[in-house]
C-alpha positions in Angstrom: 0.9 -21.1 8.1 -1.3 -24.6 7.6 -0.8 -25.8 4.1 -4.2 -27.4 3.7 -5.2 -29.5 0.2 -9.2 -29.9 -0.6 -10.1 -33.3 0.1 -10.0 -34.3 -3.6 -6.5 -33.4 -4.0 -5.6 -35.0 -0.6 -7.4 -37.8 -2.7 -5.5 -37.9 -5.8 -2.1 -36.9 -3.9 -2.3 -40.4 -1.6 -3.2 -42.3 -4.7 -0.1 -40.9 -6.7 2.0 -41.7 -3.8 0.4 -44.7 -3.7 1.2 -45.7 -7.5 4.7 -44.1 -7.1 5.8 -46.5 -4.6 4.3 -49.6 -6.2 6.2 -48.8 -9.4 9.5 -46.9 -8.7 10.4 -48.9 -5.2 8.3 -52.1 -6.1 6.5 -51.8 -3.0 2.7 -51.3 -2.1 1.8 -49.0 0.0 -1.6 -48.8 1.9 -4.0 -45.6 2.6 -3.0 -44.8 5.9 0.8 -45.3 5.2 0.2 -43.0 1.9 -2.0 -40.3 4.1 0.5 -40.3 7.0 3.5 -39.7 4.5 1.4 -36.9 3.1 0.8 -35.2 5.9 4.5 -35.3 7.1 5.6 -33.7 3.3 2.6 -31.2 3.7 4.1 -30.4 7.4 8.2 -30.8 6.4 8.2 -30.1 3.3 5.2 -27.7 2.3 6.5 -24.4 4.2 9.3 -24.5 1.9 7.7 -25.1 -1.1 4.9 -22.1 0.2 7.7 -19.9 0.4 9.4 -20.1 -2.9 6.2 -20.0 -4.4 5.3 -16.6 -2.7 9.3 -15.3 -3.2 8.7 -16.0 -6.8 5.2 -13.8 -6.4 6.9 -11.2 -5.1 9.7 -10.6 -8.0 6.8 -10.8 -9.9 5.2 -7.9 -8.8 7.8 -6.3 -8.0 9.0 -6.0 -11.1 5.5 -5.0 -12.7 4.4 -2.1 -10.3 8.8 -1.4 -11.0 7.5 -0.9 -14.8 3.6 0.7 -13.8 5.3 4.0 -15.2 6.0 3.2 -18.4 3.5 0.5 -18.6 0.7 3.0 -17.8 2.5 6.4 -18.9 0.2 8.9 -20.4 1.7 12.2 -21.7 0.3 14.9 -19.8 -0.7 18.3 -21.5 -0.9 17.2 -25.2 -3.4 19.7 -26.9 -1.5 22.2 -27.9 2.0 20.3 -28.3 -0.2 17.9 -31.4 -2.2 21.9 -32.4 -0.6 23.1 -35.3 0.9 26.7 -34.6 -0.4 29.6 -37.1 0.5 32.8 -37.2 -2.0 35.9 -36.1 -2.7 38.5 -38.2 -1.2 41.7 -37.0 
């Protein structure tokens, strides 16, 4: 699956890779550098990331729709079990 970001995120995403290597490895980097790294971690790295992100989902649900039952319980048949019983006359 392509791992696509809207163009303002592709936006901010070069700039912070941008300002990470001008401050962490005292280099600067330029646009195309920046967008071409960006695309290889979107293309390397991305699918990994995707993946946890949709295992993690999936415990998630998992475990709700495990507890649906006694999230979502209601007693069945209640009238006459709350009715108070009396006695005919005979």
């Amino acid at each position: 699956m392509l791992i696509a970001l809207s163009k303002d995120d592709t936006a901010r995403a070069i700039a912070s890779i941008r300002r990470y290597f001008a401050e962490e490895i005292d280099q600067e980097l330029g646009e195309l550098p920046a967008r071409l790294l960006l695309g290889f971690i979107m293309t390397e790295i991305g699918p990994s990331v995707y993946n946890a992100a949709i295992a993690d989902a999936q415990v998630f649900l998992r475990d709700r729709v495990a507890d649906l039952e006694g999230a979502c319980y209601a007693p069945e048949f209640q009238y006459w079990a709350q009715k108070p019983v009396r006695e005919r006359p005979r």
